[in-house]
DODO-660181 format. One record per residue (C-alpha): residue number from 1; residue in one letter; y, z, x. Coordinates in pm, 1 decimal, decimal comma. Each point is the difference from the previous one (the first is absolute). Example, Ala and Ser with C-alpha at 12.3 -4.5 7.8 and 13.67 -1.06 7.14 Angstrom:
DODO-660181
num = 1	residuo = A	north = -450,0	up = 780,0	east = 1230,0
num = 2	residuo = S	north = 344,0	up = -66,0	east = 137,0
***
This chain:
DODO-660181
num = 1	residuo = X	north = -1269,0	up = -3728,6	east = 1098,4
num = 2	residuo = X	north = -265,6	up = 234,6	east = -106,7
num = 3	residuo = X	north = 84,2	up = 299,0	east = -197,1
num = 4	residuo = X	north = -159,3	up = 337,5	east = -134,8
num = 5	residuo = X	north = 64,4	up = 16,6	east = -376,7
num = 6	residuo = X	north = -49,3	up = 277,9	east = -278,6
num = 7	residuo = X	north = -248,6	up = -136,8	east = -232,8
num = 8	residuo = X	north = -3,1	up = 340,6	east = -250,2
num = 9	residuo = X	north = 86,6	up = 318,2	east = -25,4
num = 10	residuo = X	north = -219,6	up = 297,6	east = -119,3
num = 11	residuo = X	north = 79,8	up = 373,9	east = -49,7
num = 12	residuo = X	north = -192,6	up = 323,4	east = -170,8
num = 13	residuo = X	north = 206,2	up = 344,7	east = -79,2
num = 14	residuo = X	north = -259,2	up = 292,1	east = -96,0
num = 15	residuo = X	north = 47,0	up = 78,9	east = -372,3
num = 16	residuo = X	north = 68,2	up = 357,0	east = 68,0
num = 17	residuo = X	north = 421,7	up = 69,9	east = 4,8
num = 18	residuo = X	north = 165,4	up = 280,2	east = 141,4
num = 19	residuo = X	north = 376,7	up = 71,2	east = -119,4
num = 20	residuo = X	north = 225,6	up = 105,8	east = 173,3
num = 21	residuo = X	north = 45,5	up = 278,3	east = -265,2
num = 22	residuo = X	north = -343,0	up = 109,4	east = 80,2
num = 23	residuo = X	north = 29,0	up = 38,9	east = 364,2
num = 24	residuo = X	north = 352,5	up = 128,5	east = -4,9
num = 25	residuo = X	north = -146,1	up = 266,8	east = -207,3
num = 26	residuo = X	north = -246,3	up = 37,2	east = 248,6
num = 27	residuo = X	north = 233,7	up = 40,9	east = 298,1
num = 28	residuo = X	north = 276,0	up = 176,3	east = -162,2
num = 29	residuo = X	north = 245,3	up = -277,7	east = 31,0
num = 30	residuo = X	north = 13,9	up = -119,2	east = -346,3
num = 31	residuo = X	north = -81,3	up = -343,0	east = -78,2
num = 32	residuo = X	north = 334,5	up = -117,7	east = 0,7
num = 33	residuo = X	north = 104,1	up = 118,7	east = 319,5
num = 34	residuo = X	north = -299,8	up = -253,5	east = 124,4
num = 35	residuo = X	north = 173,0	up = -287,3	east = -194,0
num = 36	residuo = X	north = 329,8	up = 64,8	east = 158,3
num = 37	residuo = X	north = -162,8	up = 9,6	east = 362,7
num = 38	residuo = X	north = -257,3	up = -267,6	east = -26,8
num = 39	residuo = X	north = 61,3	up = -159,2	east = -315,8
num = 40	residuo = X	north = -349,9	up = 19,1	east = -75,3
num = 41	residuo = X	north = -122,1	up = 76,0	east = -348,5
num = 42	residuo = X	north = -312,1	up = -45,3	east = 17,9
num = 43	residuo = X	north = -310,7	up = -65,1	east = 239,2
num = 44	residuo = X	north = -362,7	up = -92,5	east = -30,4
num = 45	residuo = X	north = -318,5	up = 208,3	east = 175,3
num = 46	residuo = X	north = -308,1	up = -99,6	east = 33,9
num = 47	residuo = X	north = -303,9	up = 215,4	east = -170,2
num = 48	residuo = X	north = -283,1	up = 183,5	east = 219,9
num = 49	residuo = X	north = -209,6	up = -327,7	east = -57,5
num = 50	residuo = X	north = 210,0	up = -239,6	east = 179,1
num = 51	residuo = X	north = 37,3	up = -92,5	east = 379,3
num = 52	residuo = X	north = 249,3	up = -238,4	east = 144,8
num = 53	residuo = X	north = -236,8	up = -245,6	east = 4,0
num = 54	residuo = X	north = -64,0	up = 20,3	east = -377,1
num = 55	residuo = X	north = 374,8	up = -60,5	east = -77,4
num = 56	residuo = X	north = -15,9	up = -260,3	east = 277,7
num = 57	residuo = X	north = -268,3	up = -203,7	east = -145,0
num = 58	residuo = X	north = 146,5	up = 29,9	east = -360,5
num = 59	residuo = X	north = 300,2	up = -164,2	east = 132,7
num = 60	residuo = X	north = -174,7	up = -236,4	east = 197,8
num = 61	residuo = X	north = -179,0	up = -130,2	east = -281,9
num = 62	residuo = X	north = 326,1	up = -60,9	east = -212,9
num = 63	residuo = X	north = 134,9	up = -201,2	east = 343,7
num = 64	residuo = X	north = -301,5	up = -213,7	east = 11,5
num = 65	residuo = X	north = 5,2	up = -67,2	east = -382,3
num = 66	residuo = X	north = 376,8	up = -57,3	east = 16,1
num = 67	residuo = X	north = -36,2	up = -297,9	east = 277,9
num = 68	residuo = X	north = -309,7	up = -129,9	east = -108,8
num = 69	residuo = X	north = -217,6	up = 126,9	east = 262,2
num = 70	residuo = X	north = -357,3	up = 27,4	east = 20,8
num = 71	residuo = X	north = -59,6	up = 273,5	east = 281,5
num = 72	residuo = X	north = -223,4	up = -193,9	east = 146,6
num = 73	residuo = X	north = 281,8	up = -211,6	east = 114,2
num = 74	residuo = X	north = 156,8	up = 256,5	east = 206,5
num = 75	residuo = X	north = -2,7	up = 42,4	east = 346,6
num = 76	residuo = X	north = 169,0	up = 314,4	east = 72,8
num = 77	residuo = X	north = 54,3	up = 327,8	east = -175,2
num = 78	residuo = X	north = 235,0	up = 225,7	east = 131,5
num = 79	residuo = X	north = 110,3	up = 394,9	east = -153,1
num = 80	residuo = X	north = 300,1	up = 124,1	east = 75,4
num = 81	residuo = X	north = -80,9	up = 388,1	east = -30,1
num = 82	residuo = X	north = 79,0	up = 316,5	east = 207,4
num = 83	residuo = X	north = -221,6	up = 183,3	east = -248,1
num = 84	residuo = X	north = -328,2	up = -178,9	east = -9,2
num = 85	residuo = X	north = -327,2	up = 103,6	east = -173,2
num = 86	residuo = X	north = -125,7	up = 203,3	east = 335,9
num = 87	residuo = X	north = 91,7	up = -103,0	east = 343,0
num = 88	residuo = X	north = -306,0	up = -239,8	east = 92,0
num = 89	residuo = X	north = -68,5	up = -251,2	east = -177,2
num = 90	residuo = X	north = 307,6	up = -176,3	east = -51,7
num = 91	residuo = X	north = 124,8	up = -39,4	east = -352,3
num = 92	residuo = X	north = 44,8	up = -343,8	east = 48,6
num = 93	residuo = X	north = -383,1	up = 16,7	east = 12,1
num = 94	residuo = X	north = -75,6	up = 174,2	east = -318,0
num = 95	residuo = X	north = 227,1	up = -232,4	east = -224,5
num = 96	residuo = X	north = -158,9	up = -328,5	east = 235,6
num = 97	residuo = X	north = -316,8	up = 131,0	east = -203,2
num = 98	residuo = X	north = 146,0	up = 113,5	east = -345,6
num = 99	residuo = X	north = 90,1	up = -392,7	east = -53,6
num = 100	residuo = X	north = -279,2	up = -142,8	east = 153,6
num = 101	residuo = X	north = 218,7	up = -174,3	east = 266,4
num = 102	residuo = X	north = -306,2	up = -28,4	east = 229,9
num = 103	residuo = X	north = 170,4	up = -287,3	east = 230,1
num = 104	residuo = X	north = 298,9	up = 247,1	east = 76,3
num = 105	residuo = X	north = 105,3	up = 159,4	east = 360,3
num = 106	residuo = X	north = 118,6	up = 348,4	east = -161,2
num = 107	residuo = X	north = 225,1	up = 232,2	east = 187,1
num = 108	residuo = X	north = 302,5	up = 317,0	east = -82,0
num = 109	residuo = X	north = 333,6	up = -47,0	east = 159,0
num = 110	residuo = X	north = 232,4	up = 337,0	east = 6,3
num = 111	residuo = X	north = 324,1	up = -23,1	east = 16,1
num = 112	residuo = X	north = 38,1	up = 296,0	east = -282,0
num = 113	residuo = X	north = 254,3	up = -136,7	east = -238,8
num = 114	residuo = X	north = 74,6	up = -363,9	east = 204,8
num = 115	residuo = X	north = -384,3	up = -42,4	east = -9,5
num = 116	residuo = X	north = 31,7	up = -288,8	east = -264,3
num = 117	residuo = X	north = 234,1	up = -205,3	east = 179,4
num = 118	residuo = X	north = -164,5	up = 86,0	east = 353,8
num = 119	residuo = X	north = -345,5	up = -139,7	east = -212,2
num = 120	residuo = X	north = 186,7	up = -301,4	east = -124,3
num = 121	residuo = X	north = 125,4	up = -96,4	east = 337,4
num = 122	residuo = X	north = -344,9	up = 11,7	east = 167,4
num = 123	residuo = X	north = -192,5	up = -184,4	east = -250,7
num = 124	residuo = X	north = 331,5	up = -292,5	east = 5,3
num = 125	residuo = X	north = -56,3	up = 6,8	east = 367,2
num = 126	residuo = X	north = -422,0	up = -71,5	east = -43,3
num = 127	residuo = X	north = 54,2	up = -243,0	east = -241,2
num = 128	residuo = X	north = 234,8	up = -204,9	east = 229,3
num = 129	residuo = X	north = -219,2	up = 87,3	east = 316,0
num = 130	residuo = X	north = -310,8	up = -141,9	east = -172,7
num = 131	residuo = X	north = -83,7	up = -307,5	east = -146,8
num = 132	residuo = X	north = -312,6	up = 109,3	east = -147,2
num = 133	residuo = X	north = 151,1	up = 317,2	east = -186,3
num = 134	residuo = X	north = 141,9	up = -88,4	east = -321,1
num = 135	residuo = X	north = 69,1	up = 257,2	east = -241,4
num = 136	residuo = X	north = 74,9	up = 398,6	east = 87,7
num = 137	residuo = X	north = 30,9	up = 249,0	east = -317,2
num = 138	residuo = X	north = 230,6	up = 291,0	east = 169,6
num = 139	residuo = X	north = 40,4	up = 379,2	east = -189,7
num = 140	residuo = X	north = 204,6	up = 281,8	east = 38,7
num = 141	residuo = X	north = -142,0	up = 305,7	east = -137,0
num = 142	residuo = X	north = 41,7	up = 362,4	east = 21,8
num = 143	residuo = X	north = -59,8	up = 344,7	east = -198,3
num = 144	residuo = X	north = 203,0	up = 247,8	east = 141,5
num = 145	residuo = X	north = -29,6	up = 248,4	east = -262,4
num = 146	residuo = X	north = -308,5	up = 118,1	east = 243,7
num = 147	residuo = X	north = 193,7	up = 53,2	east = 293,1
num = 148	residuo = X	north = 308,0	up = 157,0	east = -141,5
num = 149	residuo = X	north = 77,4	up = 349,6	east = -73,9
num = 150	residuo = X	north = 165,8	up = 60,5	east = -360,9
num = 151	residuo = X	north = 164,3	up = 312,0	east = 114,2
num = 152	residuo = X	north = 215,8	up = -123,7	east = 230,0
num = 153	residuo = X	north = 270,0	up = -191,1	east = -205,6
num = 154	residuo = X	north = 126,7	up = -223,1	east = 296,3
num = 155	residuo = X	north = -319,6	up = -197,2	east = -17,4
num = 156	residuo = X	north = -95,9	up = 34,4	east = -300,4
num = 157	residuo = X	north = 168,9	up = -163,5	east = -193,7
num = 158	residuo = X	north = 17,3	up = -309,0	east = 166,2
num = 159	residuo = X	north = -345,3	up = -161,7	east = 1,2
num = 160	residuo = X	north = -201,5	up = -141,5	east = -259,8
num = 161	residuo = X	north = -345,6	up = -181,8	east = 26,3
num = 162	residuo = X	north = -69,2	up = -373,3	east = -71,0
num = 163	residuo = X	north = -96,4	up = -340,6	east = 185,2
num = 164	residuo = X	north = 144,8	up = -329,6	east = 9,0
num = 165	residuo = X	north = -145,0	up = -375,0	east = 165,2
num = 166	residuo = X	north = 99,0	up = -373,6	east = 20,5
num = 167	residuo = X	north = -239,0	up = -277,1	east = 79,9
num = 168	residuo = X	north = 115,4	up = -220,7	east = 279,9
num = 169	residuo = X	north = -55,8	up = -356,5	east = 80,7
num = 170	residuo = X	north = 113,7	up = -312,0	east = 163,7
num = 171	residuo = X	north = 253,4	up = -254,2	east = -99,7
num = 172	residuo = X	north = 154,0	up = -291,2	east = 145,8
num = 173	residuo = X	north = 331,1	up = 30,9	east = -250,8
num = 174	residuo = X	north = 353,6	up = 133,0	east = 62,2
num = 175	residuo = X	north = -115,9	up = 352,9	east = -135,5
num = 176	residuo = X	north = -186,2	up = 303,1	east = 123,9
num = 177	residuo = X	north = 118,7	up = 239,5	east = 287,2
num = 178	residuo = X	north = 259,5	up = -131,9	east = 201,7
num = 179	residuo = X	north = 56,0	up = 294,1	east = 231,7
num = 180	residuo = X	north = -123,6	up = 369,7	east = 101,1
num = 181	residuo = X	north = 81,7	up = 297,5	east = 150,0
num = 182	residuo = X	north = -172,9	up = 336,8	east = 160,3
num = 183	residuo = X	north = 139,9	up = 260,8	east = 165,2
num = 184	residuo = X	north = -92,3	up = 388,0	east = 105,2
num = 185	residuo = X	north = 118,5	up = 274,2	east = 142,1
num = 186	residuo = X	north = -239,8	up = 234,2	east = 96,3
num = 187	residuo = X	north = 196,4	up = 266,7	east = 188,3
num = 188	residuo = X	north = 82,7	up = 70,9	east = -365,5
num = 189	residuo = X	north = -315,8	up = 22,2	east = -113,9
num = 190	residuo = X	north = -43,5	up = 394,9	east = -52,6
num = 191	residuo = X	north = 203,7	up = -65,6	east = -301,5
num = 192	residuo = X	north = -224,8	up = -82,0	east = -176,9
num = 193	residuo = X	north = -315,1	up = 127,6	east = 54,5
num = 194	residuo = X	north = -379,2	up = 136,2	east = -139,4
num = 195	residuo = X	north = 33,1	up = 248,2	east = 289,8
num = 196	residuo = X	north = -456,7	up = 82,0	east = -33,5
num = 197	residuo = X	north = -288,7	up = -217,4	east = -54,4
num = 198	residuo = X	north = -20,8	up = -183,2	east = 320,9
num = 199	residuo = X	north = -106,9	up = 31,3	east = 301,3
num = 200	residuo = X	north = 285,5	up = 141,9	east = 176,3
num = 201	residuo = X	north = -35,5	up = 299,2	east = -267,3
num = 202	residuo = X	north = -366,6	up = -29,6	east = -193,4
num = 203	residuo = X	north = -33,0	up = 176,2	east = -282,7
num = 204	residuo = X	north = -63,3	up = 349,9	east = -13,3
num = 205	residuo = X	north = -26,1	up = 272,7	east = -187,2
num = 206	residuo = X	north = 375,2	up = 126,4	east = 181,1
num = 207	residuo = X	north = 135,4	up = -371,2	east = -96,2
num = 208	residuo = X	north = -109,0	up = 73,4	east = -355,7
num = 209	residuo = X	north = 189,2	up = 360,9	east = -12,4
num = 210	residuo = X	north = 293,3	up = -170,0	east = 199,4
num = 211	residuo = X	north = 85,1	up = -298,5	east = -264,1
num = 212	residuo = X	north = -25,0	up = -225,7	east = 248,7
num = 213	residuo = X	north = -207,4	up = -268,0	east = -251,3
num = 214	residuo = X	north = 310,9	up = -32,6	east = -158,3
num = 215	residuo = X	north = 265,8	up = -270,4	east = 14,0
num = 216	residuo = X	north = 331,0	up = 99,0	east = 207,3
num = 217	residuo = X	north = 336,2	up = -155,5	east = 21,3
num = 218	residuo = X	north = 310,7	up = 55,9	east = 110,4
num = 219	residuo = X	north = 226,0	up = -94,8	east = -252,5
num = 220	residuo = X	north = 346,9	up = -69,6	east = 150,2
num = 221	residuo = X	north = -84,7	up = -189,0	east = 366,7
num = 222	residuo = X	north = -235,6	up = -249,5	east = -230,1
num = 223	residuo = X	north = 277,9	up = -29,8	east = -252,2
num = 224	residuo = X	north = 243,6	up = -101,6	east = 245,1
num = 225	residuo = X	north = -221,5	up = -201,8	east = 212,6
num = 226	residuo = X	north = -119,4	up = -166,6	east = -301,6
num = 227	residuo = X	north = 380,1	up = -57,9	east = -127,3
num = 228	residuo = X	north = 64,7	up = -162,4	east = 370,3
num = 229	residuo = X	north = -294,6	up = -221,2	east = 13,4
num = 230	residuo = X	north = -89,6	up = -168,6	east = -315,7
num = 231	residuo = X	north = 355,5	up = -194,1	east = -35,8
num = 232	residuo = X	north = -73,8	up = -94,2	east = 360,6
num = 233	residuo = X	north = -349,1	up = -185,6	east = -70,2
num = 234	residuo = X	north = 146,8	up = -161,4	east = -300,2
num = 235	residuo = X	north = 265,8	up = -142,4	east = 195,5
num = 236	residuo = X	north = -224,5	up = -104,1	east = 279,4
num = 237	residuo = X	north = -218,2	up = -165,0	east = -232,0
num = 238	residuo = X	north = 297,0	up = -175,5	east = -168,3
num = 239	residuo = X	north = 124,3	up = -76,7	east = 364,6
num = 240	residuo = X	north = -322,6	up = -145,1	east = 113,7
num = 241	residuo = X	north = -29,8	up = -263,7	east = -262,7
num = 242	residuo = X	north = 386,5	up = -81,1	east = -32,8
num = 243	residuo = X	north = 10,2	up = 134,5	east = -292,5
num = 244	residuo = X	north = 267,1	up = 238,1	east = -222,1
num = 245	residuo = X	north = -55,9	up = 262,3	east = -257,9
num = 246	residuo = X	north = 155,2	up = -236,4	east = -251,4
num = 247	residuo = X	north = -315,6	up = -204,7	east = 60,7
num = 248	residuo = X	north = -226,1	up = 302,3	east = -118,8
num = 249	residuo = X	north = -124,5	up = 19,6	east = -339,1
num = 250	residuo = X	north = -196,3	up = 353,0	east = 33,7
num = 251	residuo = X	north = 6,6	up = 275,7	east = 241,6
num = 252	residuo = X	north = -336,7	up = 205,5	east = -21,2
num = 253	residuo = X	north = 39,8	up = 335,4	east = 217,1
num = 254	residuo = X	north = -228,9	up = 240,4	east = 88,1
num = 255	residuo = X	north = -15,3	up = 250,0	east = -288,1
num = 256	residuo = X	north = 123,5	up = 352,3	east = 195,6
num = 257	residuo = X	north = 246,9	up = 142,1	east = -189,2
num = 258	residuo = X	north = 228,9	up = -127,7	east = -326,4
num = 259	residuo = X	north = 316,3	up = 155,6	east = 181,7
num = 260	residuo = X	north = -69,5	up = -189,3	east = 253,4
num = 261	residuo = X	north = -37,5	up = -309,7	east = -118,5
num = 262	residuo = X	north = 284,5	up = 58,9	east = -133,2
num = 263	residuo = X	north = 163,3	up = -13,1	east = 352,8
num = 264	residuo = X	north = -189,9	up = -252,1	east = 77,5
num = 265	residuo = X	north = 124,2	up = -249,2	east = -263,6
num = 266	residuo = X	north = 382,9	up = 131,0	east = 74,7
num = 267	residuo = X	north = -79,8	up = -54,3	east = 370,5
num = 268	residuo = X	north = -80,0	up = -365,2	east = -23,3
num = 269	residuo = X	north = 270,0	up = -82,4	east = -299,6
num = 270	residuo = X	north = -314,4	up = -155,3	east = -229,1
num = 271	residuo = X	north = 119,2	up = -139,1	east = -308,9
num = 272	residuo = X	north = -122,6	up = 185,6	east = -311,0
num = 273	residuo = X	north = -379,3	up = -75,5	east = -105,0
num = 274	residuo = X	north = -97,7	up = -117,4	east = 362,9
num = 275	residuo = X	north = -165,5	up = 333,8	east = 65,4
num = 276	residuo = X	north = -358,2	up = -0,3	east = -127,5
num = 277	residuo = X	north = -68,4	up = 406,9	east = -47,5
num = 278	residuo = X	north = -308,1	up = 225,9	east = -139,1
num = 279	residuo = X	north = 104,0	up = 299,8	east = 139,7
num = 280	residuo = X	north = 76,9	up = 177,5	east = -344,4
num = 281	residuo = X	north = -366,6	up = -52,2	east = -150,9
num = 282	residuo = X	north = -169,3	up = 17,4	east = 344,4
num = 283	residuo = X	north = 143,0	up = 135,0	east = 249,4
num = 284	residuo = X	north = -67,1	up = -43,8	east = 383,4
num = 285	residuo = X	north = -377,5	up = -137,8	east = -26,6
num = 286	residuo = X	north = 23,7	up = -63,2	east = 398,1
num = 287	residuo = X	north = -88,3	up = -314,5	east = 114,2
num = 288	residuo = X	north = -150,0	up = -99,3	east = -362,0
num = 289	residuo = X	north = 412,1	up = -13,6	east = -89,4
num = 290	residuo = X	north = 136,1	up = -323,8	east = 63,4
num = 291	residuo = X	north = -363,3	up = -178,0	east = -93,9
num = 292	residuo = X	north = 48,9	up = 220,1	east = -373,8
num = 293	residuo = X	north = 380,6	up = -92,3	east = -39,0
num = 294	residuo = X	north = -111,2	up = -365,0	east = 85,1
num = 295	residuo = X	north = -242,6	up = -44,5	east = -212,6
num = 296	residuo = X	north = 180,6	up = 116,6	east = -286,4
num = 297	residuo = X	north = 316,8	up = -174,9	east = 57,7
num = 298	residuo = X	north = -267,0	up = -339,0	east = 1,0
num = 299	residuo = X	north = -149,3	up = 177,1	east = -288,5
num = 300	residuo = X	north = 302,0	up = 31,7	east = -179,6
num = 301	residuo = X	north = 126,2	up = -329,3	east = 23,2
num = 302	residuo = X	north = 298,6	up = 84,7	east = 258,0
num = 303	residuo = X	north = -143,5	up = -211,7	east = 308,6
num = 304	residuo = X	north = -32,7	up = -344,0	east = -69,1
num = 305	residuo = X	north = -65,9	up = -354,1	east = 207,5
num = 306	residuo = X	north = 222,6	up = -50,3	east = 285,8
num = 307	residuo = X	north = 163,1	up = 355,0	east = -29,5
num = 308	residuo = X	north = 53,3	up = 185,0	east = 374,1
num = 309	residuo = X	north = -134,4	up = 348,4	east = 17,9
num = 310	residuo = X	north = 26,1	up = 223,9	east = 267,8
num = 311	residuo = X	north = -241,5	up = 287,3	east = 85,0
num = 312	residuo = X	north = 112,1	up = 325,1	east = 188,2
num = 313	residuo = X	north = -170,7	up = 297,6	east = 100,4
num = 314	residuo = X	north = 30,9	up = 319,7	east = 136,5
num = 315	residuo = X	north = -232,7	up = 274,5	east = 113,9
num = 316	residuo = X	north = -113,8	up = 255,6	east = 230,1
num = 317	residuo = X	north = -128,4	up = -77,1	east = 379,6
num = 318	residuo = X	north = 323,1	up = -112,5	east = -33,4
num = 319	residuo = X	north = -63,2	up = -378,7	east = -95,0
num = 320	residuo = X	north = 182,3	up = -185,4	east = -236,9
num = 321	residuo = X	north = -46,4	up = -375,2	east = -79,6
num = 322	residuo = X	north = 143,3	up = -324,3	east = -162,1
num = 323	residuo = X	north = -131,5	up = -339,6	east = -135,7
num = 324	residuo = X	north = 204,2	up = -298,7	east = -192,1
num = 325	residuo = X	north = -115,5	up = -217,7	east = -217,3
num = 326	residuo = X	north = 26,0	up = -307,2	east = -232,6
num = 327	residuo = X	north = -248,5	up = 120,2	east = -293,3
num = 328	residuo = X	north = -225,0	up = -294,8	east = -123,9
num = 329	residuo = X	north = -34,4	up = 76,9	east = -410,8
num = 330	residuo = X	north = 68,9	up = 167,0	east = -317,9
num = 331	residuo = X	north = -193,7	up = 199,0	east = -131,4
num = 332	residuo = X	north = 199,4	up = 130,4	east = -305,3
num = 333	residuo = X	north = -289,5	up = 231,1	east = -169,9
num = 334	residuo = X	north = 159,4	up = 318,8	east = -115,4
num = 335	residuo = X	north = -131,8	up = 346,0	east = 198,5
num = 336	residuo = X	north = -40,6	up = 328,8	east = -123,3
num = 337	residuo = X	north = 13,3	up = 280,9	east = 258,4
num = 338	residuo = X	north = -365,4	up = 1,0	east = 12,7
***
């Protein structure tokens, strides 16, 4: 039976860090009070010169080099972004022509911080639908240092900037993704929210004055929404292929919050180690956070042949997301947080 495998994984941080010293200085807070919330230390933001695209393409490159694609191979390129470069073209479209992937369908999925794993699942369902595409590179990106405001400490100090991508392919082994999982709520969705910029409210020069460009969430309904639901796909997913958590090497969650997945891990009773994080040097890079704490959990030599990972995501809209699999090689070269 035909499969969708991960062939590589790929992932760019900007060089610039922000502490959380620096911004709790900033806010007031102090920078340990951040620690104790978030567990954050640290975060990276992109510099005036880069776009999403930009950090897209830089980890796209690393994907292609890490599975031994040429990007002329691919057949699909997909960006998982709900900040893109501008809103027409698609991102998808710029990074299609930063590597020179001229044989590519390019397109954005948003699903804000499940974007990766709504990206994954649509490029494993092409593959399988169509004999004639092969090979789909898939990215999660996002710089949400633009859209946030640094005053207000409940957003603030969450976010970080950074991208993340796997190559995908076809296999007719026992390994690749076994299973998947979407799911939304979107009576929730004013939650989270850029409340200006579209065309319910354009922009304007009142939008500007209002602060409605920036990022809004409210904190404790996602918390506990988020707390509810991501145990829940994980043991769907585990359900759905007959499968227990004692058959699961690695856990990679979405990136939110250290605190929380620190509840996470105490939900599910994970054994010590199974929980791949990057929260402390990242924090929540959106949906370029489970691509980043993939790739350098490959990077770093903790994923290895035959070992069963499981993907789950969280974000606004509300959407969250699942997918298991069996991962098909080592990798084992050390990664810097770079």
């Amino acid at each position: 039976m035909m499969k969708t495998v991960v062939l590589g994984t790929g992932s760019y941080l900007p060089p610039t860090v922000l502490t959380s010293t620096e911004l709790g200085d900033r806010l007031g807070t102090g920078g340990q009070w951040i620690v104790d919330k978030t567990h954050i230390r640290e975060r990276r933001v992109a510099d005036g010169s880069e776009a999403t695209s930009d950090l897209a393409t830089a980890a796209a490159r690393r994907a292609l080099q890490s599975s031994g694609t040429s990007p002329d191979e691919l057949d699909l390129v997909i960006v998982a972004t709900s900040t893109p470069d501008q809103p027409i073209p698609a991102t998808a479209a710029l990074v299609q022509a930063n590597i020179s992937a001229d044989r590519a369908a390019a397109f954005d999925v948003d699903a804000v911080c499940s974007g990766f794993v709504y990206a994954l699942v649509v490029a494993h369902g092409m593959l399988l639908a169509d004999d004639s595409c092969r090979k789909a590179l898939v990215i999660g990106a996002d710089i949400y240092s633009r859209i946030l405001d640094y005053d207000d400490r409940r957003t603030a100090v969450l976010f970080g900037d950074g991208a993340g991508a796997v190559v995908l392919g076809k296999t007719n082994a026992d390994r690749g993704i076994h299973t998947t999982l979407l799911g939304c709520d979107g009576k929730r969705a004013d939650l989270v929210q850029v409340p200006a910029g579209g065309s319910r409210r354009p922009a304007s020069p009142q939008t500007l004055a209002d602060g409605l460009h920036y990022f809004k969430m409210i904190g404790r309904p996602v918390r506990e929404l988020a707390g509810q639901v991501m145990p829940e796909v994980v043991e769907q997913l585990l359900k759905r292929a007959g499968l227990t958590l004692d058959d699961v090497q690695h856990l990679v969650p979405h990136q939110a919050n250290g605190v929380m997945l620190a509840e996470l891990d105490s939900a599910l009773g994970l054994a010590p180690g199974v929980m791949c994080r990057t929260v402390e040097h990242f924090g929540n890079t959106g949906a370029a956070s489970v691509p980043i704490t993939l790739d350098h959990a490959v990077r770093g030599g903790q994923i290895g042949e035959d070992d069963r990972v499981v993907l789950v995501t969280f974000g606004g809209g509300m959407s969250w997301g699942g997918a298991l699999l069996t991962w098909a090689y080592t990798h084992g070269e050390e990664t810097s947080h770079d």
